[in-house]
C-alpha positions as CSV (number, residue, x, y, z in Angstrom):
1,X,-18.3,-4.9,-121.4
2,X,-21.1,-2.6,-122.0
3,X,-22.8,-1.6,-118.7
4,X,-26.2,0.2,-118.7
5,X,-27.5,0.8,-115.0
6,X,-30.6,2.5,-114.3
7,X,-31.9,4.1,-111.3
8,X,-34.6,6.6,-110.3
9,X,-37.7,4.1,-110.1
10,X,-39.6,4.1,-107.2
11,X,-43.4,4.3,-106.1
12,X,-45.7,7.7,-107.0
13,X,-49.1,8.5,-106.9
14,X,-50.9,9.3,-109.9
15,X,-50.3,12.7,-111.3
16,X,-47.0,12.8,-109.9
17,X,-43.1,12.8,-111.2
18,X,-40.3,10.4,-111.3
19,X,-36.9,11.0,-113.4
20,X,-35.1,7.8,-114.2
21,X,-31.4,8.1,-114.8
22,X,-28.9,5.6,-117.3
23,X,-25.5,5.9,-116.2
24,X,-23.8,3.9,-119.5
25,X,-20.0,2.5,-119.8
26,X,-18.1,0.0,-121.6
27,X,-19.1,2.1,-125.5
28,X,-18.8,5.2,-126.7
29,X,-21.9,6.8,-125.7
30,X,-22.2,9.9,-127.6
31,X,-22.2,8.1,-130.1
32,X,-25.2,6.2,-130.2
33,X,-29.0,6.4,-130.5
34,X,-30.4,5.7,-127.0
35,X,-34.2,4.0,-125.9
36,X,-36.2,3.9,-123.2
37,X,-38.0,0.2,-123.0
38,X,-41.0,-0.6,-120.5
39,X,-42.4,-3.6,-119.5
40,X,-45.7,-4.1,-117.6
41,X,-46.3,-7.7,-115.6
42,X,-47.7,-9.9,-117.8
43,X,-47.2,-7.9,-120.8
44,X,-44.8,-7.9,-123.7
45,X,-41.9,-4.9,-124.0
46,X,-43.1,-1.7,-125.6
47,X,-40.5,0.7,-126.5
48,X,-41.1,4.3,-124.6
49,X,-38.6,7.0,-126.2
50,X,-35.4,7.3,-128.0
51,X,-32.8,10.0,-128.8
52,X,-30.1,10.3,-131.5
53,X,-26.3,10.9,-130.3
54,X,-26.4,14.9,-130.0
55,X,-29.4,15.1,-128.3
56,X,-31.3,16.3,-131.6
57,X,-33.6,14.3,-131.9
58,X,-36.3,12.8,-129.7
59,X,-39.7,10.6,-130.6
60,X,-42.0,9.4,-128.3
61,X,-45.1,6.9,-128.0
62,X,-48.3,7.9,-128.1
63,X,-49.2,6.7,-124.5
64,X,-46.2,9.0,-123.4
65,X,-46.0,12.0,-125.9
66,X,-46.4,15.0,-124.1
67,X,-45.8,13.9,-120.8
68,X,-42.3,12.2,-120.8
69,X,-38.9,14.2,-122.4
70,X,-35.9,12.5,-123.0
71,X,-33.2,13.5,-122.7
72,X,-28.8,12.8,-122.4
73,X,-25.5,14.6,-121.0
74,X,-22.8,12.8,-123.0
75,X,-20.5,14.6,-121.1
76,X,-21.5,12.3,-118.3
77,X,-22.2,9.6,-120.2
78,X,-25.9,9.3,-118.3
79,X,-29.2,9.1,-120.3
80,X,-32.2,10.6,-119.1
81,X,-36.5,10.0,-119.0
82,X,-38.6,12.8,-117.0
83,X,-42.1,11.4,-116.1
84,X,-44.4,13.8,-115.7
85,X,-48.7,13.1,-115.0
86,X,-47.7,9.6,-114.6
87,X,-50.9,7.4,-114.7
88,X,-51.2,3.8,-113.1
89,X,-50.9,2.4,-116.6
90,X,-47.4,3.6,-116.8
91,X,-46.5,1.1,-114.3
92,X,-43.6,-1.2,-115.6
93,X,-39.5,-2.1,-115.6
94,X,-38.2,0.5,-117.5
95,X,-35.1,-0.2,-119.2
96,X,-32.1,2.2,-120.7
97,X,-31.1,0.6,-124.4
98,X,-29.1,1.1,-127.0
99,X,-30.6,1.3,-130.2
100,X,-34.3,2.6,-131.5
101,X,-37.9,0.9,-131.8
102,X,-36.6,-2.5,-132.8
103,X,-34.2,-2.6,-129.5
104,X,-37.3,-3.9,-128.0
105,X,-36.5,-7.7,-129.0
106,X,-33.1,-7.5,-128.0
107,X,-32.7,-8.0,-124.2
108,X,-29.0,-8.3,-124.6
109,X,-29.1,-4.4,-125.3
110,X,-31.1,-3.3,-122.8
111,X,-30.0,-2.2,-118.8
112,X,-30.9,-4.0,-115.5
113,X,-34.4,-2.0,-115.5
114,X,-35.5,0.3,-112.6
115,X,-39.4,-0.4,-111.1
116,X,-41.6,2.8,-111.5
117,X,-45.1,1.6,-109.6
118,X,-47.8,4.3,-109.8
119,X,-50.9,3.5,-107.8
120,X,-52.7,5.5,-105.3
């Protein structure tokens, strides 16, 4: 019974700062490479950012390199995505996954999603 349940979405203006938060159970988290997936309305899933297991390791998108960091506690078990400059284009579900890039066609993998709607 894997459980991924985000939190942390809300409205912002542009410019401004959200973090989202991935509280994970059911697996063993430390174990595992973690994603962030968005979706915008109307559009298809686009994987955000990912992390290995220790923490390492992060990659980005383009649209987000530079102003999003990734990052986990695996002594909590909780993932996290700080959003910085956030632009109305960033407007989407994001989504807490397991796996990298290719997590993006597997819903099955992916949390409830938290709404982060930036607009002035």
């Amino acid at each position: 019974q894997v459980q991924l349940v985000e939190s942390g979405g809300g409205l912002v203006q542009p410019g401004g700062s959200l973090r989202l938060s991935c509280a994970a159970s059911g697996f063993t988290f430390s174990s595992r490479y973690m994603s962030w997936v968005r979706q915008a309305p109307g559009k298809g899933p686009e994987w955000v950012s990912g992390i290995n297991a220790s923490g390492g390791i992060t990659s980005y998108a383009d649209s987000v390199k530079g102003r999003f960091t990734i990052s986990r506690d695996n002594t909590k078990n909780t993932l996290y995505l700080q959003m910085n400059s956030l632009k109305p284009e960033d407007t989407a579900l994001y989504y807490c996954a397991t796996g990298g890039r290719a997590v993006v066609a597997e819903r099955a993998y992916w949390g409830q999603g938290t709404q982060v709607t930036v607009s002035s």
